[in-house]
C-alpha positions in Angstrom: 10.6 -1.5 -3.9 10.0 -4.1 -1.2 9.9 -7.7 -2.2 6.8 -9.9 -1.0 6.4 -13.5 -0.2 3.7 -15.6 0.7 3.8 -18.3 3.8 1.3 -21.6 3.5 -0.8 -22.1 6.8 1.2 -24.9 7.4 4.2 -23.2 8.3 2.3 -21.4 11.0 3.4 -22.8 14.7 2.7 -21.1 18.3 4.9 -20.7 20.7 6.6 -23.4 22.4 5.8 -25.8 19.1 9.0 -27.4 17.8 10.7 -26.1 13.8 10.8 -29.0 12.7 14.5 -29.4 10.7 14.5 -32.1 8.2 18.2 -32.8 7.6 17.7 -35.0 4.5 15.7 -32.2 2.7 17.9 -29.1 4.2 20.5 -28.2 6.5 20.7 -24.4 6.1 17.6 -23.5 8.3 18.1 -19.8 9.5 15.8 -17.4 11.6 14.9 -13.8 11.2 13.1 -12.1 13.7 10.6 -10.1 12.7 7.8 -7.3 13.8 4.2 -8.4 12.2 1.7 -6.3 11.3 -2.1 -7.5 12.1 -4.4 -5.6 9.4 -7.8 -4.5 11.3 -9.5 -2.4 8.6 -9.2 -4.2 5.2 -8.8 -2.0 1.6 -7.2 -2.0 -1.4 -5.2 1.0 -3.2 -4.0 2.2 0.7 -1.8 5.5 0.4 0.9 5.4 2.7 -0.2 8.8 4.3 -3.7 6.4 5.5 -2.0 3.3 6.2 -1.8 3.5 10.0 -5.4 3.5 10.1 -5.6 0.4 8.6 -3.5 -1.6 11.5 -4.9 -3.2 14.5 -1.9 -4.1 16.2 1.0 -6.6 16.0 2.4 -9.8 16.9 6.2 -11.0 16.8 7.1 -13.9 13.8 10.1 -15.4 13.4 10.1 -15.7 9.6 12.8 -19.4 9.5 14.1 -19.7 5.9 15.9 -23.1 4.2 18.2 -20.4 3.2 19.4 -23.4 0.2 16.0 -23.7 -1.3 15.5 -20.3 -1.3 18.8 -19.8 -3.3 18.4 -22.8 -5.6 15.1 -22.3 -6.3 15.9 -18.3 -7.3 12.2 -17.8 -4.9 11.5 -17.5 -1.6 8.3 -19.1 -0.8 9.4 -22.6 -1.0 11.8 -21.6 1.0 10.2 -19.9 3.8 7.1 -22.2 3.7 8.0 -25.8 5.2 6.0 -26.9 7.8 6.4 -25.3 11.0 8.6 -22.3 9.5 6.5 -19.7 11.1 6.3 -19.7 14.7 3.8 -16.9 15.7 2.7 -14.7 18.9 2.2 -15.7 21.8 0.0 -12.0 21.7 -1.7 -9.7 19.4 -1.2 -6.2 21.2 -3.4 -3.1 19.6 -1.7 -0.2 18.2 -2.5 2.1 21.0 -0.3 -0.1 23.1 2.8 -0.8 21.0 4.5 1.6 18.7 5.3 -0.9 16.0 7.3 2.2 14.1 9.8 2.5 16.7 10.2 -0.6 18.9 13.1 -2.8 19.9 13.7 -5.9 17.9 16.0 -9.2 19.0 16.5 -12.5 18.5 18.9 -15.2 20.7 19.7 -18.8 19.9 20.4 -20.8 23.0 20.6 -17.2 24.6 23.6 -16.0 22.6 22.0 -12.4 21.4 22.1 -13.2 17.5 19.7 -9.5 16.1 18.9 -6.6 18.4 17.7 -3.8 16.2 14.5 -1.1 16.0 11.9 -1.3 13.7 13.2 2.5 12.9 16.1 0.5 10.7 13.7 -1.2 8.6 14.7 -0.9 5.2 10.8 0.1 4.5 8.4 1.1 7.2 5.0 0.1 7.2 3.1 2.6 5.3 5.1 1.6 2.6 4.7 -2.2 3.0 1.2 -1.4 3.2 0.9 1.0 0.6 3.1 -1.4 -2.4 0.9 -4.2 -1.1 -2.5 -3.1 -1.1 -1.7 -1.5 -4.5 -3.4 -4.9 -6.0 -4.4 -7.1 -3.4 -7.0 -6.2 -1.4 -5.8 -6.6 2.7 -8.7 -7.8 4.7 -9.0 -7.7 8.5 -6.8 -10.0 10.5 -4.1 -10.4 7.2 -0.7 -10.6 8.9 2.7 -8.5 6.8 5.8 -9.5 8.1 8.2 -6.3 8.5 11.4 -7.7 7.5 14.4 -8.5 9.8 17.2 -6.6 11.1 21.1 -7.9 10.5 22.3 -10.6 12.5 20.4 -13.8 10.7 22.6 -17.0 10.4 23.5 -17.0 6.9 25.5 -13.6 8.0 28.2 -15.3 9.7 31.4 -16.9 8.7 30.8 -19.6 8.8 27.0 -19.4 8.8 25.5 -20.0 12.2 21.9 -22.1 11.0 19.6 -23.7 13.6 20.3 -27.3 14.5 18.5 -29.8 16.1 18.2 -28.8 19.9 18.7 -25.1 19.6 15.7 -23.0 21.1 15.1 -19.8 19.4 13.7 -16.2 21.4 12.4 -13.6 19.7 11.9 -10.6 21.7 9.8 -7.1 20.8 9.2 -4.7 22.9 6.0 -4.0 23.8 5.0 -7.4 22.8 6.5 -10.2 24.5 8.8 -13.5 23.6 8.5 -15.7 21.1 10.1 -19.2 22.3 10.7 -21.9 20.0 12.7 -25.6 19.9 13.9 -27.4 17.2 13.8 -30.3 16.5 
């Protein structure tokens, strides 16, 4: 069963705007590229076998996690909500230009390639995301599901490899574009 979070509108950024690390709250800040889905026909109870029709397109999201609040707070959306923890875009590309079931995934810190997956790895595909979520909430045009992210996020290192003060993140999908992000 796929597990769901929620994101405030705060953490939304665009691309170029600065993750904003706060060292006195958290020092642990990781990335996670990820493939996001842009709902254009809204519904609720979607079967998995009618979920495609129910996409618009996609957008890339690199979903940045305090990966310390997420583990002491045994939740994820304090977490993965701080302001600025959601860079987004730069484009929204329909589905009949990007095949978001089988598309190249990565992600590079100060260029070092850190992920470089396909969304054919995801431990669920979309039908299924869309399927479990839409079982009771209703989806509405222009809701956004984040896919999940491949292996090669900081806290996987030994030591851990976070973001820092001056790093610039890239997140890449194919058919989609680059995501480009400092922190600060």
């Amino acid at each position: 069963m796929p597990i769901y979070f929620t994101k405030v509108p705060e953490s939304v950024i665009g691309p170029g705007e600065a993750i904003l690390i706060v060292p006195e709250v958290s020092t642990a800040i990781d990335y996670e590229a990820e493939l996001a889905v842009v709902i254009g026909q809204g519904g609720k109870g979607i079967k998995a076998a009618d979920a495609m029709k129910h996409v618009w397109g996609y957008t890339i999201i690199n979903d940045v996690t305090a990966r310390d609040w997420q583990s002491r707070h045994m939740q994820w959306h304090l977490g993965k909500s701080f302001d600025t923890f959601c860079p987004m875009g730069p484009w929204l590309v329909s589905a009949d230009e990007c095949d978001g079931t089988d598309t190249g995934v990565r992600c590079y810190v100060n260029g070092e390639e850190r992920q470089n997956a396909s969304t054919t790895d995801l431990i669920f595909d979309i039908p299924t995301l869309i399927e479990t979520l839409s079982a009771g909430i209703t989806l509405y045009p222009g809701d956004v599901i984040a896919t999940g992210t491949p292996v090669g996020v900081g806290i996987g290192f030994k030591p851990p490899k976070y973001l820092k003060a001056g790093d610039v993140v890239r997140v890449e999908i194919d058919g989609i574009g680059q995501l480009e992000n400092p922190v600060r």
